[in-house]
C-alpha positions in Angstrom: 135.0 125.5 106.7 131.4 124.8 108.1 128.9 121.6 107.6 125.8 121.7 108.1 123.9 118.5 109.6 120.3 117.8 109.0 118.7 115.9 111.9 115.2 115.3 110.7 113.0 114.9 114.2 110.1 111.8 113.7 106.6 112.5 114.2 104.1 110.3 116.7 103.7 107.1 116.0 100.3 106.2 114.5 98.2 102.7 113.7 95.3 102.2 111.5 95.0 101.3 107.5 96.1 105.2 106.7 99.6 104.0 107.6 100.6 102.0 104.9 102.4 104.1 102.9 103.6 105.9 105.7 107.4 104.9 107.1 107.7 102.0 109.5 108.8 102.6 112.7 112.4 100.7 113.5 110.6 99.4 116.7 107.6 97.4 114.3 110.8 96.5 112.1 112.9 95.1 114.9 109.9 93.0 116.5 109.0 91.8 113.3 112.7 90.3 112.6 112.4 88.6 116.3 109.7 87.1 115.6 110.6 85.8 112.3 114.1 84.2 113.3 112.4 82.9 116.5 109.6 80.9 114.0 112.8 79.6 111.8 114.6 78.5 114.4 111.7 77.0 115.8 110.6 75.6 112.2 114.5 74.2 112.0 114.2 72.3 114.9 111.1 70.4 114.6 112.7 69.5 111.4 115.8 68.2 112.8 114.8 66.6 116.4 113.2 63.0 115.3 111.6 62.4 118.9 109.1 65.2 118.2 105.5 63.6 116.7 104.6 64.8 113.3 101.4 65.8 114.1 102.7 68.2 116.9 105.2 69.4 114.8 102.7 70.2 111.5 100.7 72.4 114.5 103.8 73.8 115.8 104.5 75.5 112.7 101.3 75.8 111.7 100.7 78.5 114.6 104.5 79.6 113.8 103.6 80.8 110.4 100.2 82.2 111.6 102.2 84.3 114.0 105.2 85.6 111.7 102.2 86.6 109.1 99.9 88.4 112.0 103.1 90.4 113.3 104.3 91.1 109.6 100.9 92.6 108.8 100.5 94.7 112.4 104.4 96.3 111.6 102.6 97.5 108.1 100.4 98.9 109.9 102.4 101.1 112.3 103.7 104.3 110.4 105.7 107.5 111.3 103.2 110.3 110.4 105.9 113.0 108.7 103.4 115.3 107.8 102.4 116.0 111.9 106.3 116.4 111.9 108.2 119.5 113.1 110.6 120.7 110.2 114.2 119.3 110.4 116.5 121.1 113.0 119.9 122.4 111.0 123.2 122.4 113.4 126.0 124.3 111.6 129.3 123.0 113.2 132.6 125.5 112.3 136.0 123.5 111.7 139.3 125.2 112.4 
């Protein structure tokens, strides 16, 4: 009996407006999510740790939400053109 597997080959990554509605690349995806849980954690401990001012803490996360919504709209940006694309590449592997 034979399967076939389907390994479907990305195109080049692009950036501009005309990449919305095009896939994200994992590598936006995965900076995006580094960013994000390094502003909660940050936002967690100026919310815990008493010692720090409150008006240092109101900028800290100030410039912590300005930087999770800046990478979040840049990793929209970034998109996997599939139409430049080659065609998918079919292996055929034979079981005894």
């Amino acid at each position: 009996m034979a399967t076939a597997t389907v390994v479907k080959k990305e195109g080049p990554v692009k950036f501009g407006f005309g990449q919305i509605t095009n896939p994200t690349p994992q590598m936006a995806k995965n900076v995006f999510r580094i960013v994000l849980y390094a502003a909660a954690v940050v936002n967690l401990i100026l919310q815990t740790v008493v010692e720090i001012p409150p008006h240092v803490a109101t900028i800290v996360a100030k410039y912590s939400l300005y930087a999770v919504t800046l990478v979040h709209g840049f990793s929209k940006l970034f998109g996997i053109d599939v139409s430049d694309s080659e065609p998918p590449i079919h292996y055929t592997h034979a079981r005894q």
